[in-house]
N, C-alpha and C positions, 0 to 999 in steps of 0.2 A: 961503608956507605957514607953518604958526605954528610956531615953532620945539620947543615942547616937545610936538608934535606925531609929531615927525619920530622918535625912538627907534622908538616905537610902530608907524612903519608901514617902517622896517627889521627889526624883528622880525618881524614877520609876512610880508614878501617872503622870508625866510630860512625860515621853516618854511614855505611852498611850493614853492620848490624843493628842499628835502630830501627832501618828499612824491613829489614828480614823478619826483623821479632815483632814488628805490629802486624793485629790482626787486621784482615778483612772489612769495609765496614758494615758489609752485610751479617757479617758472624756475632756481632758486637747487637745484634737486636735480640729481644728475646724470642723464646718459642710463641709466646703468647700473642703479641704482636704481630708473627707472621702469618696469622690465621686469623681471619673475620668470620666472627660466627654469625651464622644466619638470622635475620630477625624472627621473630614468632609469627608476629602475625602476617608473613609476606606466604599469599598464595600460593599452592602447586602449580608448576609450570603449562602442567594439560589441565588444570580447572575453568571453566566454561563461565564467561561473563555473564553477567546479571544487571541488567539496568534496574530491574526493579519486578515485583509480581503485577500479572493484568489485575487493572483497577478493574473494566469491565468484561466478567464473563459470558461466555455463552451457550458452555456445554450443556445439555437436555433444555434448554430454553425454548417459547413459543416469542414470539416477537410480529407485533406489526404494527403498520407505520402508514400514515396520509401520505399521496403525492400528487406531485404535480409534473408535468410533463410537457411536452411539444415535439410530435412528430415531423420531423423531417427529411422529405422525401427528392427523387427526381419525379416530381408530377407540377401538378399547380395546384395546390392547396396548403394552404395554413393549417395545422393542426394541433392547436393546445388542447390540453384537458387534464385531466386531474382521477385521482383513484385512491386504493388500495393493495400496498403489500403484507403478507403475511406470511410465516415461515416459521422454521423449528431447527436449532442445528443441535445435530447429534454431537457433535464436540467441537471442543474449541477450531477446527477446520473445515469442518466440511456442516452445509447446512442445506435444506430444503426450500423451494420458495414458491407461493401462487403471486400470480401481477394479473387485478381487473384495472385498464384503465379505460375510463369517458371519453371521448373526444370529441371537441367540438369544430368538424372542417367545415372550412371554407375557398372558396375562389381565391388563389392569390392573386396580386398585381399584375404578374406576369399571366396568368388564366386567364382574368379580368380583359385582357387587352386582347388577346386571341381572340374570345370570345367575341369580342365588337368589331373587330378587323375580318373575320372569316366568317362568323356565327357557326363556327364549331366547336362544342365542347368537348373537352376531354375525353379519352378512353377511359379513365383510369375510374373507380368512383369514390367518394370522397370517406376518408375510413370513420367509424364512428365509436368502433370497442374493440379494444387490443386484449389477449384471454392468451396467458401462458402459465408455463410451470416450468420451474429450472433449479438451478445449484450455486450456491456460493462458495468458493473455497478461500479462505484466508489466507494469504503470502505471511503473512509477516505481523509482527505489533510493535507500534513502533509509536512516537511521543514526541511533540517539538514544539519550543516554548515561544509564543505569540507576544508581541510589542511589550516583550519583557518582561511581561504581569501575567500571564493565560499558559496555561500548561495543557497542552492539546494531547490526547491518546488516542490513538485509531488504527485500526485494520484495511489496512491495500489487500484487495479480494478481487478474485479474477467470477464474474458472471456469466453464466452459457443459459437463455432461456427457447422454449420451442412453442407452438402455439398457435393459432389463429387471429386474422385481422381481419373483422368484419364490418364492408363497405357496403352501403346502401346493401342490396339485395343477394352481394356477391361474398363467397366467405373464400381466405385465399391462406394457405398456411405459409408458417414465419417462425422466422427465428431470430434471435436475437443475442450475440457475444459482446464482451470488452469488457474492461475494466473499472472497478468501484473503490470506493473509500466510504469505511465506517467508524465515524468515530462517534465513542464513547462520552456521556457527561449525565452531570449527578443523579440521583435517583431511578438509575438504568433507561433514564430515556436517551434517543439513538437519533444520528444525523446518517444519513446514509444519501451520497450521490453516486450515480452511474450515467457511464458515458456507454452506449450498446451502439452498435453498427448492426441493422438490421437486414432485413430480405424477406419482401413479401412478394408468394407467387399466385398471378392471378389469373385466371381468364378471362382472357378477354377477344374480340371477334378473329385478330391471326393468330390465337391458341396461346395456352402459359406463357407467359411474360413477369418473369422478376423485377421486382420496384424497389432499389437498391434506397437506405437512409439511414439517419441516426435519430436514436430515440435518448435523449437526455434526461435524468428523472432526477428531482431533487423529495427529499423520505424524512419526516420527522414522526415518533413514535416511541412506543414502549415497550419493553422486552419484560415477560412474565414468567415465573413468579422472580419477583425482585430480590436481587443479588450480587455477587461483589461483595468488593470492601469498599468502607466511606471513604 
């Protein structure tokens, strides 16, 4: 072999074997290292989130509440007025409820102006006491923080009520569905609105006739005997 050769290919048998004989740099870590152990306190993967326990309960509770109202219908009358809810729920979902409300109608605008234009009034007659009984059932509870400062707790509840509306001389049955919100604040006293889509069937001279409306209630009160946590 030629001799000035020879450096040349002892260099290079030198940097193959250097190559061959290092390890891996994966192998060069330890055992310890390739295994992250689990925190302690990081939850089970199917454990079920918790916002927090309801502030305000109201299993075996009686509960009721002042309201105020306004009947609105397809007739021609104005109808505000004002009452009493009272109720009991057997558990936190499902609840019972009576609704007396007052009403005080009148001629609307639109009445008002038939009536001077044709001098005919109304079929309809003008309602005076709305008297049902129904259920509330709880969707959900749920909690959302007001202008940064106010921490709101409340119940979205679906309402179904059934019942009688009694107009001047005429008694016409009714019902009344849709949905409420109750929220909770301190000393278990209770806001409670509901928005109802009604139907009152009445007779009147061409026979049963339905008086499609909404009955909007706004509900302040107390839920007994008092409970919760502070």
């Amino acid at each position: 072999m030629n001799a000035s050769l020879r450096p040349t290919l002892l260099l290079l048998a030198g940097v193959s074997v250097l190559l061959t004989s290092t390890p891996p740099a994966h192998a060069q870590s330890s055992p310890a290292s390739a295994s992250v152990e689990p925190l302690s306190n990081t939850p089970p993967v199917n454990a079920r989130a918790t916002v927090e326990d309801r502030v305000g309960d109201k299993s075996a509770r009686f509960y009721a509440l002042a309201t105020g109202t306004w009947l609105v219908r397809n007739d021609f009358y104005d109808s505000p007025g004002y009452g009493l809810d009272a109720g009991y729920y057997f558990n936190e979902r499902w609840g019972a409820e009576l609704r007396l409300l007052r009403l005080h109608s009148s001629l609307s605008q639109a009445g008002t102006t038939v009536l001077q234009q044709s001098g005919l009034a109304p079929d309809l007659r003008a309602p005076d006491v709305w008297l049902s009984a129904g259920v509330r059932s709880s969707v959900g509870y749920a909690k959302i923080l007001l202008w940064d400062r106010f921490v709101t707790r409340f119940d979205p509840q679906l309402v179904a009520h059934a019942g009688v509306l009694f107009a001047e001389e005429r008694i016409a049955p009714s019902i009344a569905v849709g949905p409420g919100v109750l929220v909770h604040l301190k000393w278990d006293l209770q806001v409670k609105f509901d928005l109802l889509l009604t139907a009152n069937f009445e007779r009147r001279q061409r026979g049963i006739t339905p008086a499609f409306g909404v009955l909007p209630t706004l509900s302040f009160g107390w839920s007994l005997p008092r409970g919760g946590q502070p």
